[in-house]
MARTIMI-915322 format. One record per residue (C-alpha): x, y, z; residue number from 1; residue in one letter. Coordinates in steps of 0.5 Angstrom, whole numbers, plus 2048, in hexadecimal, padded with zeros to 3 digits. Each point is the difference from the previous one (the first is absolute). Layout:
// MARTIMI-915322
((X,Y,Z),NUM,'a')
...
***
This chain:
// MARTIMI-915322
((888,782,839),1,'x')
((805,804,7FC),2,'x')
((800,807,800),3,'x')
((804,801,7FA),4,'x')
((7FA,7FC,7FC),5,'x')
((7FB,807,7FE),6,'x')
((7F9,7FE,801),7,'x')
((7FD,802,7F9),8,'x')
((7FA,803,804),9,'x')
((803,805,802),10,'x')
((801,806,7FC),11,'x')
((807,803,800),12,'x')
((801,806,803),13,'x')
((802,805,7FB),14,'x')
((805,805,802),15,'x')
((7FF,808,7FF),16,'x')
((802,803,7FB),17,'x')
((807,806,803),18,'x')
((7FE,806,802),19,'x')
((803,805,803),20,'x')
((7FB,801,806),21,'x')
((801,7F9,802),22,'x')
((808,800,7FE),23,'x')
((801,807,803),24,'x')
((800,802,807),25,'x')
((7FC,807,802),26,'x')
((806,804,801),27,'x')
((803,7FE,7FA),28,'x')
((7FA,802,7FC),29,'x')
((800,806,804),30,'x')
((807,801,7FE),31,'x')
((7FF,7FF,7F9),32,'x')
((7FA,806,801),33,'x')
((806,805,802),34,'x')
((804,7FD,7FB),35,'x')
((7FB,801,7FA),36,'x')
((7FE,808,802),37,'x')
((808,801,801),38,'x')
((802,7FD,7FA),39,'x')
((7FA,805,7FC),40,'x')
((801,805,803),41,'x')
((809,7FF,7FF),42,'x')
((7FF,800,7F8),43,'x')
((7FA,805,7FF),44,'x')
((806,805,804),45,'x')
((804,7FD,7FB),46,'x')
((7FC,801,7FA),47,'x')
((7FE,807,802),48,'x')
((807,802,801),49,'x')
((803,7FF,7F9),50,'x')
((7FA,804,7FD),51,'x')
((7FA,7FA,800),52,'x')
((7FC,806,801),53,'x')
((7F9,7FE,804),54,'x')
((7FE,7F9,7FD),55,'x')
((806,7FD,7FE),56,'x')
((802,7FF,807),57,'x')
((7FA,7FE,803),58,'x')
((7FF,7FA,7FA),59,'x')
((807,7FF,802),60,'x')
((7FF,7FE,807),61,'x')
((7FB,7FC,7FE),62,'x')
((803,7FC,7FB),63,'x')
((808,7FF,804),64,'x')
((7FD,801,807),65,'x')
((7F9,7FB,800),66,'x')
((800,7FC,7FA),67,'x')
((806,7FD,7FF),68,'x')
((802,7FF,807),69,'x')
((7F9,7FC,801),70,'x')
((802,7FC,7FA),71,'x')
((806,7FE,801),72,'x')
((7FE,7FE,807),73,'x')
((7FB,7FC,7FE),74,'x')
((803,7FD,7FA),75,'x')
((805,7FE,806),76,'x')
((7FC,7FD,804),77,'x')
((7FB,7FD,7FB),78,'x')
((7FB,805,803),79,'x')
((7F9,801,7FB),80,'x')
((7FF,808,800),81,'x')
((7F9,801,7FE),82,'x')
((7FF,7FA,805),83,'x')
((803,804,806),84,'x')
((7FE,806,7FF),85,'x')
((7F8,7FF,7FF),86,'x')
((801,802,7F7),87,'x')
((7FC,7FA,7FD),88,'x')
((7FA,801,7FC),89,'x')
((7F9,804,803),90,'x')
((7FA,7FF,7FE),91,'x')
((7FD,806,7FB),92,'x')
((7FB,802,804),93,'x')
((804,801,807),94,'x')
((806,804,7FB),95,'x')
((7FA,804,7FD),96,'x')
((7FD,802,808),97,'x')
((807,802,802),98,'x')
((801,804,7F9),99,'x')
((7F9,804,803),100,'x')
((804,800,807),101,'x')
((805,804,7FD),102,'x')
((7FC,805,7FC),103,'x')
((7FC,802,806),104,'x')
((807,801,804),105,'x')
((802,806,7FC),106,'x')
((7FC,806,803),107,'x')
((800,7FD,807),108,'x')
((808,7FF,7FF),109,'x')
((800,807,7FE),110,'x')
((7FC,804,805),111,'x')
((804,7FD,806),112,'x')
((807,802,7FB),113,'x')
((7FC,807,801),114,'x')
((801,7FF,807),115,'x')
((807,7FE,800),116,'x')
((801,806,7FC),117,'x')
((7FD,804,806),118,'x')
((804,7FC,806),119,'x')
((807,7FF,7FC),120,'x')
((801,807,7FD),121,'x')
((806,7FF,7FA),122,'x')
((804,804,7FB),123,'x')
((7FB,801,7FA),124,'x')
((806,7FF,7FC),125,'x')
((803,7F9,803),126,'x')
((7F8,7FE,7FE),127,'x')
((800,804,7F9),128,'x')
((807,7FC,7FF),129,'x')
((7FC,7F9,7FF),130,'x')
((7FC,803,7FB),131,'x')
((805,804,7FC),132,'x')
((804,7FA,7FF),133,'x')
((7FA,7FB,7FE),134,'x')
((804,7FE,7F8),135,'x')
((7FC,804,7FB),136,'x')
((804,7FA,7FA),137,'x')
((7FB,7FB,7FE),138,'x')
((806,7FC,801),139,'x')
((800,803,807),140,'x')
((7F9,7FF,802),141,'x')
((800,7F9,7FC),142,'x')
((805,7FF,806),143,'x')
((7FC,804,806),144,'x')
((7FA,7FC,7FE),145,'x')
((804,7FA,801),146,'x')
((803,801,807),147,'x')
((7FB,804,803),148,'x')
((7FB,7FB,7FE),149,'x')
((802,7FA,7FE),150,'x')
((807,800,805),151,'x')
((7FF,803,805),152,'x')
((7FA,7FF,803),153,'x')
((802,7F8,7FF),154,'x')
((806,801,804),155,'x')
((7FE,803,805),156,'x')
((7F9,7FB,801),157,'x')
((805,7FB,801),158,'x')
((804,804,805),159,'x')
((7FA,802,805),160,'x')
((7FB,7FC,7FF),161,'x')
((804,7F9,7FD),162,'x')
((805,801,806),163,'x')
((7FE,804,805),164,'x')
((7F8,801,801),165,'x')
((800,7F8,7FF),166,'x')
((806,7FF,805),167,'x')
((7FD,805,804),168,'x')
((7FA,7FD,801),169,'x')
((803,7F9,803),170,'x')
((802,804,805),171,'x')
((7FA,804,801),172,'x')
((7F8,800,7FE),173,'x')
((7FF,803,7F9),174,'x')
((7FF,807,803),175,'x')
((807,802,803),176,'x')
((803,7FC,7FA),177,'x')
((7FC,806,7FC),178,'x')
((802,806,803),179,'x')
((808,7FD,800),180,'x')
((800,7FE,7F9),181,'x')
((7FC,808,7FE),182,'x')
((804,803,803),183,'x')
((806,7FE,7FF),184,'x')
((7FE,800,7F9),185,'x')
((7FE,807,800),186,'x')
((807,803,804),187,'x')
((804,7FD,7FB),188,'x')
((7FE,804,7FA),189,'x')
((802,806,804),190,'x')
((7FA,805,7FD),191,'x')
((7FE,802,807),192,'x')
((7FA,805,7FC),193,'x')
((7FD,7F8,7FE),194,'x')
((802,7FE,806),195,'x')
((7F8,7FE,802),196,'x')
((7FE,7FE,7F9),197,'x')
((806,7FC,7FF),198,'x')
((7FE,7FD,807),199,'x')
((7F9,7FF,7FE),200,'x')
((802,7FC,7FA),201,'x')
((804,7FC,804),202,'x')
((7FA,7FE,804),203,'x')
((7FD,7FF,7FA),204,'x')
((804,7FB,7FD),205,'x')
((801,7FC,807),206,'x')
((7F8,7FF,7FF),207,'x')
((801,7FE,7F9),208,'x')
((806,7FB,802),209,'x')
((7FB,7FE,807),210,'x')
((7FA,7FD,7FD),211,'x')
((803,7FE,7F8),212,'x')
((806,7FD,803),213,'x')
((803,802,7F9),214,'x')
((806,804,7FF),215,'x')
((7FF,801,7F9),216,'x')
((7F8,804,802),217,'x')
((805,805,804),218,'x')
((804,800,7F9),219,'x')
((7F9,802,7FC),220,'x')
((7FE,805,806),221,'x')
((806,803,800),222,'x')
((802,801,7F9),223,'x')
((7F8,803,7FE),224,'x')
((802,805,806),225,'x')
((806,802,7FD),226,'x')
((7FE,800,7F9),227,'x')
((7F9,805,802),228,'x')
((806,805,804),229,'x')
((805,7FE,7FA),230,'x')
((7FB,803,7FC),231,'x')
((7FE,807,804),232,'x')
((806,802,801),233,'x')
((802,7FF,7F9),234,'x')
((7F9,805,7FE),235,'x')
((802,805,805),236,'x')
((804,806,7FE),237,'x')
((802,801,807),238,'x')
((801,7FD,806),239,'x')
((7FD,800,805),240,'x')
((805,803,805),241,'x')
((7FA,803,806),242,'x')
((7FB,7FD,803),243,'x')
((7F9,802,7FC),244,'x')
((7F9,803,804),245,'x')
((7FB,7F9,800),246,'x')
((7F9,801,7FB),247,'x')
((7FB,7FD,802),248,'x')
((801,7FB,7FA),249,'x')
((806,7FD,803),250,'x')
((7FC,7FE,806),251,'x')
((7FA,7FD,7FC),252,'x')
((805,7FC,7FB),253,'x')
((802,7FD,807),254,'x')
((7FA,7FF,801),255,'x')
((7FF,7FB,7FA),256,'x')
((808,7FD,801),257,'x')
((7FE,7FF,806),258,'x')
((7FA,7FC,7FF),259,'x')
((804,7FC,7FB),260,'x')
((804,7FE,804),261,'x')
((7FB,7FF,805),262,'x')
((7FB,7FB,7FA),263,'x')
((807,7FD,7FD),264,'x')
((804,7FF,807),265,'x')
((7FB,7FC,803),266,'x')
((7FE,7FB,7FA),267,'x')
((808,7FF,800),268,'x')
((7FF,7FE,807),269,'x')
((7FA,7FC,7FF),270,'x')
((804,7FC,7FB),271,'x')
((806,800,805),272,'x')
((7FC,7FB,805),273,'x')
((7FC,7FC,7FB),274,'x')
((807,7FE,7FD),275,'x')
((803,7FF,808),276,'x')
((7F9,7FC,802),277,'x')
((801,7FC,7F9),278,'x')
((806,7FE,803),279,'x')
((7FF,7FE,807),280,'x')
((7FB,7FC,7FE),281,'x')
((804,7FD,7FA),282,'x')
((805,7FF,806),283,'x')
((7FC,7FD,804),284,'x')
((7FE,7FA,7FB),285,'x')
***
């Protein structure tokens, strides 16, 4: 018989589509991490000092140091970028439980920034510095609103939970993977008086990724957190610069964020292994 001759009862076998964790190693892609948060770093050094004040530098670093060069990389390469890092579509539902997660992420957030405060005494002018620079134009808080919670918490999704925590995990179970990526996460801000809170964010959103497997319900997570805090800082009319003696109505507001987390979470997972179970046995077909 002729093997040339291709027997039409045979489906053709489609070839996959380019992606950079097929078409890269992990070393490279390790490489590319150290490459991404150096280059964010480099142009928000660069920003700051010709006078781009907090902000600027920060959208700055994004832009040239994330974006463009996951762009050009993947324009190159013939890489689709929604695809690869997890940015497609969500069902509403799952967007609306993550946005609940991430309201009741704000007061456990703050106690253990509380906690920090105590363990990692700083300058009160340093921490004072961040308020006092917040932009006071409507141009500058257009600009502020779109970096802190647009920009950057996209940026840094796709650095710690798109690259890390998922790279993490092919070495690891998901657990180590979430304490690397949260702390790696919560060093690089180099606030050591949010340390804790940034660290439980951090725990926070490699849940999120683990059991929606969406980058873009991280987004959401991150950029409601960031407007809530946007928001508070913008309302105090001083920073604060000292730990605060704990009322008993943080302890209840724990309470209640933790039973959030504690309702919401656990209908998160539930969905998480009725979509696995429905593809094993789609597999198993």
């Amino acid at each position: 018989m002729n093997k040339d001759i291709e027997d039409p009862s045979q489906e053709p076998i489609q070839k996959a589509p380019p992606s950079l964790w097929t078409d890269r190693s992990r070393l490279w892609i390790v490489g590319l991490i150290f490459m991404l948060v150096a280059g964010n770093v480099f142009f928000q050094i660069q920003a700051y000092l010709l006078g781009g004040g907090m902000i600027l530098p920060v959208l700055v670093g994004q832009v040239m140091g994330v974006f463009i060069p996951l762009l050009v990389l993947s324009s190159r390469n013939g890489w689709n970028p929604l695809r690869d890092l997890d940015l497609g579509p969500v069902h509403w539902q799952i967007l609306v439980a993550v946005g609940l997660l991430a309201l009741a992420s704000l007061v456990p957030a703050s106690l253990l920034a509380e906690i920090s405060m105590r363990l990692f005494p700083t300058d009160p002018e340093r921490i004072a510095m961040f308020q006092n620079m917040l932009p006071r134009s409507t141009l500058g808080i257009l600009l502020t609103i779109i970096t802190v919670v647009f920009v950057g918490p996209l940026g840094e999704e796709i650095v710690f939970r798109g690259f890390l925590h998922r790279l993490a995990s092919g070495y690891w179970d998901p657990a180590k993977a979430t304490l690397l990526a949260s702390l790696v996460f919560a060093m690089v801000h180099a606030e050591p008086w949010l340390l804790l809170g940034l660290f439980g964010i951090g725990i926070a959103l490699s849940f999120i990724y683990e059991v929606t497997g969406s980058l873009l319900a991280c987004w959401v997570f991150h950029a409601l957190h960031n407007a809530v805090a946007l928001v508070i800082m913008y309302s105090m009319q001083e920073a604060q610069t000292e730990p605060t003696a704990l009322e008993i109505g943080d302890f209840l507001w724990l309470v209640v964020s933790m039973a959030v987390w504690w309702v919401v979470g656990s209908w998160l997972m539930k969905v998480f292994h009725e979509n696995n179970r429905a593809d094993n046995l789609h597999l198993g077909d």
